[in-house]
C-alpha positions in Angstrom: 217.5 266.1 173.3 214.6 267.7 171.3 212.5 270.3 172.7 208.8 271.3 171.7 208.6 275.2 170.6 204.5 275.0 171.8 203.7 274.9 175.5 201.6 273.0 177.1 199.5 272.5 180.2 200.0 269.8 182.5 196.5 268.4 181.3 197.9 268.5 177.5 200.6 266.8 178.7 199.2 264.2 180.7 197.3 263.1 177.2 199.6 263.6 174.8 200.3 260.8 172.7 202.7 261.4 169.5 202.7 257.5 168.5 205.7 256.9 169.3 208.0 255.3 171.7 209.6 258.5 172.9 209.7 259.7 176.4 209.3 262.8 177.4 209.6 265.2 180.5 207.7 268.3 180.6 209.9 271.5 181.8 208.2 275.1 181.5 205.6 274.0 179.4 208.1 272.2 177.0 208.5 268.9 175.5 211.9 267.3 176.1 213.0 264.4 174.6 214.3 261.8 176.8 217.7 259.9 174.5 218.4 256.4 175.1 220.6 255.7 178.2 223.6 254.2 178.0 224.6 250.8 178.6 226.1 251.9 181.7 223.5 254.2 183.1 221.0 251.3 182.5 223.0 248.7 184.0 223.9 250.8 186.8 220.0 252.0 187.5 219.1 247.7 186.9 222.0 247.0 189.8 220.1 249.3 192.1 217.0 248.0 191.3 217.8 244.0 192.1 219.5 245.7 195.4 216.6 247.0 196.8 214.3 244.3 195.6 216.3 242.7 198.5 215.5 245.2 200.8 212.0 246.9 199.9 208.7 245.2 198.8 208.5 245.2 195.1 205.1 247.1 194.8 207.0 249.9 196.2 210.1 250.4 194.0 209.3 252.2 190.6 212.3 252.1 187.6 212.3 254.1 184.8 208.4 254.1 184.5 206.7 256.6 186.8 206.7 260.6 185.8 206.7 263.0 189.3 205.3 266.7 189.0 207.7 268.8 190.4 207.6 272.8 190.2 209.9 275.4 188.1 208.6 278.8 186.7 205.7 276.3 185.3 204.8 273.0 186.0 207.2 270.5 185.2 207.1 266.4 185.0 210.6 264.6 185.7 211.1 261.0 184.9 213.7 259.6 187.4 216.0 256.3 186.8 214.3 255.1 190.2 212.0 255.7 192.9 211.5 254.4 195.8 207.6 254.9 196.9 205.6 255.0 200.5 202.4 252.6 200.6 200.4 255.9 200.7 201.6 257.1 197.5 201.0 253.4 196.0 197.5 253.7 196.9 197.1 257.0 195.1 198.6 256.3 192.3 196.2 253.9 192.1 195.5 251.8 189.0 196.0 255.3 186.7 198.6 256.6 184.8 201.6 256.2 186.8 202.1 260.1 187.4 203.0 261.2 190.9 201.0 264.6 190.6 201.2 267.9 193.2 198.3 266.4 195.0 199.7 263.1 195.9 202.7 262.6 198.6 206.2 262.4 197.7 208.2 259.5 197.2 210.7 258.5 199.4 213.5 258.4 197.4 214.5 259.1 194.0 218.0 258.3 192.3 219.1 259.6 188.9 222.2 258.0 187.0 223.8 261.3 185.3 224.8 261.1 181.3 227.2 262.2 179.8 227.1 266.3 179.0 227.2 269.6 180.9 223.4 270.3 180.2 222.8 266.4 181.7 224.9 266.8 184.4 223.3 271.0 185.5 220.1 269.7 185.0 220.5 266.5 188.2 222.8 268.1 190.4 221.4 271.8 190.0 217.6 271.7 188.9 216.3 268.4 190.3 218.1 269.3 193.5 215.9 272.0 193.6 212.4 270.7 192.4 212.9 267.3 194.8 213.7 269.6 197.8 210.8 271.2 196.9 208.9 268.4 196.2 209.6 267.2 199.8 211.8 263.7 198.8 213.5 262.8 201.3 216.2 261.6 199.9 217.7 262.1 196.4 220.5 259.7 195.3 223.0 261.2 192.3 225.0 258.1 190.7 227.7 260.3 188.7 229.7 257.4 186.6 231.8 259.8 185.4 233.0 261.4 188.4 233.0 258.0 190.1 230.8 259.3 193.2 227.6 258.7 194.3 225.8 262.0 196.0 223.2 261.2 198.8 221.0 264.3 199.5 218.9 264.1 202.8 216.2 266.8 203.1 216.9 268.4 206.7 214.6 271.5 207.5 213.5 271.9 203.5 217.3 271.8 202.0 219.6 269.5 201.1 222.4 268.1 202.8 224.9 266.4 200.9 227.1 263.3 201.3 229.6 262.0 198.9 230.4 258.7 198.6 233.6 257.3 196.3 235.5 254.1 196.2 235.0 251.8 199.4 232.7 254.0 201.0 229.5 252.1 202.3 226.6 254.6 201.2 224.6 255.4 203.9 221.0 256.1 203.7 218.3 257.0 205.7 215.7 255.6 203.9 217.0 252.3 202.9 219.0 251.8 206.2 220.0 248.5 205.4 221.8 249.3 202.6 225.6 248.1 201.8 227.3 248.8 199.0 229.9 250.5 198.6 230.4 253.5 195.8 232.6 251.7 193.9 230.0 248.5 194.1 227.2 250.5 192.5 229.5 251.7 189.6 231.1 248.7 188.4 227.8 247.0 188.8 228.6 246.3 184.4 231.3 244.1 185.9 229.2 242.2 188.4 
């Protein structure tokens, strides 16, 4: 992960355009370079995505493709392995860049599959946690492969209460309530 040494606005970043395939999140007025997922974390986030094609309307579900502006000590734009979005939010994005910003409502849901690393793995479970909550999402999904769990945060009363989920546990959710998988489903989805 590469960083930019000059900040920028939100405006600067919402044009910039380096020619190159990179993606990037914006944290603090930084640059950071998004790596290539692994073959796991992209099959994983795929598996999700063909379950809840069976249980939300396409138009709705977002993968790997639409930036959210959350808040730190500056303004910061995450790019989250899925999303989940209401029909009021659909019709604000609009036809536009496909940037959630402050002034539009939240999503529904997000889910992030962690990689590998210490710095990966602070920046889902302990800065995201944060900026979603704050954000108002309703519900943050963490897919850990490493650990083996999946972590369902519900936002009750502007925090997050967790849920773990491992092995043959059905994860529950309360915005995709018919949901069925089990933990252990969701991270062997390489073998399905």
């Amino acid at each position: 992960m590469t960083t930019t040494t000059a900040l920028l606005t939100l405006e600067e970043y919402l044009f910039y355009d380096d020619d190159t395939e990179n993606r990037y999140e914006l944290v603090d007025g930084k640059l950071i370079t998004m790596p290539p997922e692994s073959d796991r974390n992209n099959l994983i986030a795929l598996y999700l995505l063909s379950e809840f094609l069976k249980l939300v309307p396409i138009k709705l579900i977002r993968h790997k493709d639409t930036e959210i502006v959350v808040t730190g000590n500056r303004t910061r734009v995450r790019m989250p392995d899925l999303l989940i979005l209401t029909e009021e939010l659909l019709a604000a994005i609009g036809g536009r860049r496909a940037t959630i910003t402050a002034d539009m409502p939240s999503p529904v849901l997000v889910v992030e599959v962690v990689s590998p690393g210490k710095a990966n793995r602070d920046r889902d479970y302990r800065y995201k946690r944060s900026e979603y909550a704050a954000r108002g999402i309703l519900e943050y999904w963490i897919i850990d492969p490493e650990f083996s769990k999946v972590t369902v945060l519900s936002l009750i009363d502007g925090l997050y209460e967790e849920t773990v989920f491992e092995g043959e546990q059905i994860i529950a959710s309360t915005t995709v309530t018919k949901f069925s998988l089990t933990a252990a489903q969701v991270l062997c989805s390489q073998e399905i």
